[in-house]
Backbone as numpy.savetxt, mean C-alpha at the origin, in Angstrom:
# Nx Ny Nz CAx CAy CAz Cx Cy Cz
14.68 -1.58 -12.41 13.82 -0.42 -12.41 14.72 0.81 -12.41
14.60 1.67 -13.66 15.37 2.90 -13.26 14.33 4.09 -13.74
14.83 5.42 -13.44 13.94 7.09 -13.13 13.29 7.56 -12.18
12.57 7.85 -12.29 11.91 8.17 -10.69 11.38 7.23 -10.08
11.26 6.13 -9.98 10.42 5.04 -9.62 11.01 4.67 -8.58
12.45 4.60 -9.36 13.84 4.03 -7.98 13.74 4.92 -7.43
14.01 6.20 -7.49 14.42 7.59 -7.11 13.41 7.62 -5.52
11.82 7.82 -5.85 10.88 7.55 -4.91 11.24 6.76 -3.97
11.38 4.87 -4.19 11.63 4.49 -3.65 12.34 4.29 -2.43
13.69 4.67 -2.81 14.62 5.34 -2.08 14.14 6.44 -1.08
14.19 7.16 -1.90 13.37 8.48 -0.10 12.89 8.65 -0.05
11.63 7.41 -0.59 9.86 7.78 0.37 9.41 9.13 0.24
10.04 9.95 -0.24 9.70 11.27 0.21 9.57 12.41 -1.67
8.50 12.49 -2.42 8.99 13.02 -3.40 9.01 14.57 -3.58
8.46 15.02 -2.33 9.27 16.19 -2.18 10.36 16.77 -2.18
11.16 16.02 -1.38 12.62 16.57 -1.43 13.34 16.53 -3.24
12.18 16.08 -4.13 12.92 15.18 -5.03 12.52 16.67 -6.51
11.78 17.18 -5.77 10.72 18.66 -6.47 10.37 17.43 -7.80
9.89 16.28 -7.40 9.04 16.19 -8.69 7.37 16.35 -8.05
6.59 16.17 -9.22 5.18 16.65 -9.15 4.50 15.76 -10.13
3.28 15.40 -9.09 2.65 14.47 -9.48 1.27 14.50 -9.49
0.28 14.97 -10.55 -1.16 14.75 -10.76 -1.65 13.95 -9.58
-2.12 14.14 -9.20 -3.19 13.17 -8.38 -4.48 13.25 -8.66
-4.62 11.54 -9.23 -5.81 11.38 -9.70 -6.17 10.00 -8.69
-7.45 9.99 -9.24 -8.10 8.44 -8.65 -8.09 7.76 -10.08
-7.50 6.72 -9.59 -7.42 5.44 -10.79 -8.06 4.23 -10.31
-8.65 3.41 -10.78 -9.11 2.29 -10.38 -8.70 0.76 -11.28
-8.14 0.12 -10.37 -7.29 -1.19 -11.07 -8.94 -2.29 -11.12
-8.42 -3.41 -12.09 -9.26 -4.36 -11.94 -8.28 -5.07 -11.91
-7.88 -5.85 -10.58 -7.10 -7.32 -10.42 -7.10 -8.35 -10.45
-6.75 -9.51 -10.79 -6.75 -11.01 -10.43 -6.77 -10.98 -8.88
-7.47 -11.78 -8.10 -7.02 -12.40 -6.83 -5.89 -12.71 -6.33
-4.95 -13.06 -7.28 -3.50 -13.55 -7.37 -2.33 -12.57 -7.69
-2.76 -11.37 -7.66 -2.02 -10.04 -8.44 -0.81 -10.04 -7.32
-0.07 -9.81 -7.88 1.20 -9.05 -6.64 1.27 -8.70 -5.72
0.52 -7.11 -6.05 -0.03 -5.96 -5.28 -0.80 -6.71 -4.11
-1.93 -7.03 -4.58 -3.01 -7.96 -3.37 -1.82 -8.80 -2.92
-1.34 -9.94 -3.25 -0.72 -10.91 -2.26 0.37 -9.75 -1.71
0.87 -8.89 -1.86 1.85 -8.69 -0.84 1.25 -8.08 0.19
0.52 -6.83 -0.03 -0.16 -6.44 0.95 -0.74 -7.05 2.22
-1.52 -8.03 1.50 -2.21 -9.34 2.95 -1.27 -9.62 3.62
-0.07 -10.01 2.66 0.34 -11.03 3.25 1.40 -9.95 4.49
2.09 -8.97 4.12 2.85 -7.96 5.02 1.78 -8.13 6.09
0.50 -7.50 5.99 -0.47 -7.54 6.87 -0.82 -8.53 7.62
-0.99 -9.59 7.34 -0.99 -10.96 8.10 0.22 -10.82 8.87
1.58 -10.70 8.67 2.89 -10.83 9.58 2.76 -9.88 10.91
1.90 -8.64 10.44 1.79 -7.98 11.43 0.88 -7.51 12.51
1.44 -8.04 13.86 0.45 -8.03 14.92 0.81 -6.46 15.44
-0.57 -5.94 16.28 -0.88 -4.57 16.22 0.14 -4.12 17.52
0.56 -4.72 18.43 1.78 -4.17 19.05 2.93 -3.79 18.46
3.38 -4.43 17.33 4.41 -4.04 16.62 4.19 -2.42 15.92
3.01 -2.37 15.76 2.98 -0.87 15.33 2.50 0.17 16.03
2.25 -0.50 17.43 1.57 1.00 18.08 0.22 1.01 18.02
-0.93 -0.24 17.73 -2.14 -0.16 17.75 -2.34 -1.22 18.90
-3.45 -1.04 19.10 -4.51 -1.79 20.58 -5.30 -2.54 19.81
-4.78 -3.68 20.85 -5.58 -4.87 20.02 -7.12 -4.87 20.29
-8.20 -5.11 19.45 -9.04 -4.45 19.85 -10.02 -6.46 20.44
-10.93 -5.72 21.20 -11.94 -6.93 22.01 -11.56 -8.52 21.45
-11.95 -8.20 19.81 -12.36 -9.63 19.71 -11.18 -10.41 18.87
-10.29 -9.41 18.73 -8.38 -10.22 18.91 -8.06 -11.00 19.72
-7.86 -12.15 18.81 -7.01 -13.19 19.84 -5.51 -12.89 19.92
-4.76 -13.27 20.39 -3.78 -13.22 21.21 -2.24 -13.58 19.53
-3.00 -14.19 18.57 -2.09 -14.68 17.42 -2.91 -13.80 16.42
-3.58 -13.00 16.65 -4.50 -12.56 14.94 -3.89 -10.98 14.97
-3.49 -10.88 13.26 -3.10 -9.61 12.73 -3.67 -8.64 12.69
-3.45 -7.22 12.31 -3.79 -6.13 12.34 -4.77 -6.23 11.36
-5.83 -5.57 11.72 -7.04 -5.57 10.65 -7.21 -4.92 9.73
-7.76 -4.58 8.86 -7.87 -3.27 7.55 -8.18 -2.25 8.15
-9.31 -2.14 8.97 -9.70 -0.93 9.60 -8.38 -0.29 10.41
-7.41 -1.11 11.49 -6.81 -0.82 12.18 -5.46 -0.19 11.24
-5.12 -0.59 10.07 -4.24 -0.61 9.27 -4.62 0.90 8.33
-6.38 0.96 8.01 -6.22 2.50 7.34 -6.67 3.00 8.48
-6.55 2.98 9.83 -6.51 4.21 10.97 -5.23 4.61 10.92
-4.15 3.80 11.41 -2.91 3.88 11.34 -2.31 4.82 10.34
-2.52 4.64 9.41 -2.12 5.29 7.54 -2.92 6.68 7.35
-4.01 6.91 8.29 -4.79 7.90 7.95 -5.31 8.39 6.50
-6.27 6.53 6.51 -6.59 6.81 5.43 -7.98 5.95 6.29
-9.34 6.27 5.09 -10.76 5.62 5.22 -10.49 3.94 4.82
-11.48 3.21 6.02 -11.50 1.66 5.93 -11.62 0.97 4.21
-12.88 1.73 3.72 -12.70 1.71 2.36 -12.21 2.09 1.04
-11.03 2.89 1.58 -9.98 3.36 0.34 -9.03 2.22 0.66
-8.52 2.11 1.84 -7.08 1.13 2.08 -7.67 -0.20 2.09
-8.67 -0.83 1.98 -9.70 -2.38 1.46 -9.47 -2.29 -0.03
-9.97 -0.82 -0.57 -9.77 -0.92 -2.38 -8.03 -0.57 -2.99
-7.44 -0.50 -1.60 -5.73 -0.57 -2.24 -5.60 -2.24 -2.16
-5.58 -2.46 -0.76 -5.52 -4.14 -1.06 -5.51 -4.83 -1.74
-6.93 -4.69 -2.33 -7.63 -5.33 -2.52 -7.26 -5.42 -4.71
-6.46 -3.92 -4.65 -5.83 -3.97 -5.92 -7.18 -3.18 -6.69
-8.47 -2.51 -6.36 -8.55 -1.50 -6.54 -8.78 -0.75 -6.69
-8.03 0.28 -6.21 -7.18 1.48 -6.39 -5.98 1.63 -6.16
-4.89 2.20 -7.19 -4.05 2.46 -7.50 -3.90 3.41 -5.61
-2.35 3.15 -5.26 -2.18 3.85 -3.42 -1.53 5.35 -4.04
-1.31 5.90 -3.84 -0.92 7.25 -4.01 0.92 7.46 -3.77
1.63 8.34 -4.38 2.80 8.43 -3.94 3.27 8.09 -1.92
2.28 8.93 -1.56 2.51 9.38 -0.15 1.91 7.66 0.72
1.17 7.31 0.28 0.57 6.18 0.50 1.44 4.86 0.39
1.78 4.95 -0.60 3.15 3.92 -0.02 3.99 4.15 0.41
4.41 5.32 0.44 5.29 5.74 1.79 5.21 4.92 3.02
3.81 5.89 3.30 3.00 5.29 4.64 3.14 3.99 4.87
2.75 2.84 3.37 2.86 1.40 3.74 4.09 1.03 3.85
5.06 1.57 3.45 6.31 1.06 3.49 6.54 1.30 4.98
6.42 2.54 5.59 7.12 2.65 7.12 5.53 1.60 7.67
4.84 1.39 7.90 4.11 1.29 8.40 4.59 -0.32 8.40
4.60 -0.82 7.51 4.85 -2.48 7.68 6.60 -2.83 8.18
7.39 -1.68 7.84 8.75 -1.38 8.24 9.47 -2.20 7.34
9.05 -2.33 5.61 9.64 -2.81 5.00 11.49 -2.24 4.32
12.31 -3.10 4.02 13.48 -2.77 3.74 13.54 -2.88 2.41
14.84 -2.17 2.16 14.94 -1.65 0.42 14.43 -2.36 -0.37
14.18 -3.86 -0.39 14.44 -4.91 -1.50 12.40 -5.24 -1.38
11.75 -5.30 -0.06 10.30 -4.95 -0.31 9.71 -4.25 -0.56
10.25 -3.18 -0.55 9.73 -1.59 -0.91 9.86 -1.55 -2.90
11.24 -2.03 -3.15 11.14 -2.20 -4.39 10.13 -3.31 -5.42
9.92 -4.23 -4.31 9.22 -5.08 -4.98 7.56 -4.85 -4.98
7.27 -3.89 -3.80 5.63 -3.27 -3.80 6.13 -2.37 -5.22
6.56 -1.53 -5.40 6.55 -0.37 -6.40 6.79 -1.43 -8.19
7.45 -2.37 -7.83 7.35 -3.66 -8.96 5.89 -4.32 -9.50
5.40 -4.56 -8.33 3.38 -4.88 -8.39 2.98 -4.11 -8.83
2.83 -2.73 -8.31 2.17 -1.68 -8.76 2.64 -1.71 -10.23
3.89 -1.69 -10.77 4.29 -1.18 -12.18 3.57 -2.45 -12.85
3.37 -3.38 -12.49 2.97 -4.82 -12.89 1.83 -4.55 -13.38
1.10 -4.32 -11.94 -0.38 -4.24 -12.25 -0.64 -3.09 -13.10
-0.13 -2.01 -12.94 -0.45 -0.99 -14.52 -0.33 -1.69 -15.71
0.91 -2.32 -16.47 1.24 -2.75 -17.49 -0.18 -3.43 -17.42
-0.41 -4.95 -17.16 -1.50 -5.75 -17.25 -2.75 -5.35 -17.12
-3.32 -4.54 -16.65 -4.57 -4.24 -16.14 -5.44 -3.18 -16.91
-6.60 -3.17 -16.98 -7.02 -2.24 -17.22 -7.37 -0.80 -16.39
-7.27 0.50 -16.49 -7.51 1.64 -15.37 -8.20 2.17 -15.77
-8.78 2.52 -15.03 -10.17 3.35 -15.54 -10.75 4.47 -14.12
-10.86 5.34 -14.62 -11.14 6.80 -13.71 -12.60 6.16 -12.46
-12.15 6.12 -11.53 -12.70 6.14 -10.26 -13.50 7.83 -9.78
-15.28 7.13 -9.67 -15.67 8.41 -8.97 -15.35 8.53 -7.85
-15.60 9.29 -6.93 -15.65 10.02 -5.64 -16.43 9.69 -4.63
């Protein structure tokens, strides 16, 4: 992967980077089996809500992962935007994988490989403009 893609990757941050980026709503249609979806769960499944600073809530057992809801509180994002990132879709936003990257505390080589899905799932997929 080389241009800004790596560039992002690297410092999470594309401000410092003065590039500029449209923000639109895009909407993916995925396979079940897409990249994007399996990595996400699956980061999410590894992670129990002490590791990030959330309270396990009532009906958590003692071995069960952080939930979607608990995961777009965390991200400060709505239960049903971060279900339709998952879930593959909607396309996550620059700042948004940021967020998932610190948030799951992934290292260089997973961070590259979420931004790999995503490029995946563009090439393959069809996108199509998401209302509001």
């Amino acid at each position: 992967m080389t241009g800004n893609a790596e560039v992002v990757a690297r410092s999470g941050d594309t401000r410092t980077l003065g590039l500029q980026r449209k923000q639109t709503n895009t909407m993916l249609t995925t396979p079940p089996d897409s990249p994007l979806r399996l990595l996400l769960r699956s980061w999410r499944a590894q992670t129990v809500p002490e590791d990030v600073g959330v309270v396990r809530g009532p009906q958590q057992t003692e071995d069960s992962a952080v939930t979607q809801e608990q995961t777009a509180r965390k991200l400060g994002c709505t239960l049903p935007h971060y279900a339709a990132v998952e879930t593959g879709h909607v396309v996550p936003s620059y700042p948004l994988l940021h967020a998932l990257a610190v948030f799951f505390g992934l290292d260089d080589v997973e961070k590259l490989a979420l931004l790999d899905a995503l490029i995946s799932a563009s090439r393959t997929e069809t996108w199509a403009a998401q209302a509001c």
